[in-house]
C-alpha angles and dihedrals in degrees: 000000000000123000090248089053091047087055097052092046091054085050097049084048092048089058088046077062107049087043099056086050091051103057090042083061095050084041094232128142122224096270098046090053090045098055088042088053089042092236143128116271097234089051094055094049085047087057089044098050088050101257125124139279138160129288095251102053085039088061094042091047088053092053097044083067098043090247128135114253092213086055090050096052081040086071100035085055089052100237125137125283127251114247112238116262 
């Protein structure tokens, strides 16, 4: 694995993460997150468990927690965060 590779899939795992967190602050289960986002199940525990998925289940995904999807590529690109305002 190449040291560029190894960056993007800290990052993915980073927004699993956040994600995780996330929906343990809402209170949702997975389910409940994956018929709000309008995705597959098994698509929304891939994005939870920091692997890929494409930019438009990653941005419905996003909305369906009330996150910000900028935010979201932010920390898969491995960039600081933003301090809340």
């Amino acid at each position: 694995m190449t040291e560029a590779s190894n960056g993007a899939d800290e990052g993915l795992r980073a927004v699993g993460r956040a994600v995780f967190v996330r929906r343990g602050q809402l209170g949702l289960t997975q389910v409940q997150v994956a018929e709000r986002a309008r995705v597959d199940m098994k698509t929304f525990r891939r994005m939870e468990s920091g692997e890929p998925v494409n930019a438009k289940t990653f941005v419905s995904i996003a909305l369906a927690l009330g996150l910000d999807a900028g935010e979201l590529q932010r920390i898969a690109d491995g960039e600081p965060q933003r301090a809340a305002s």
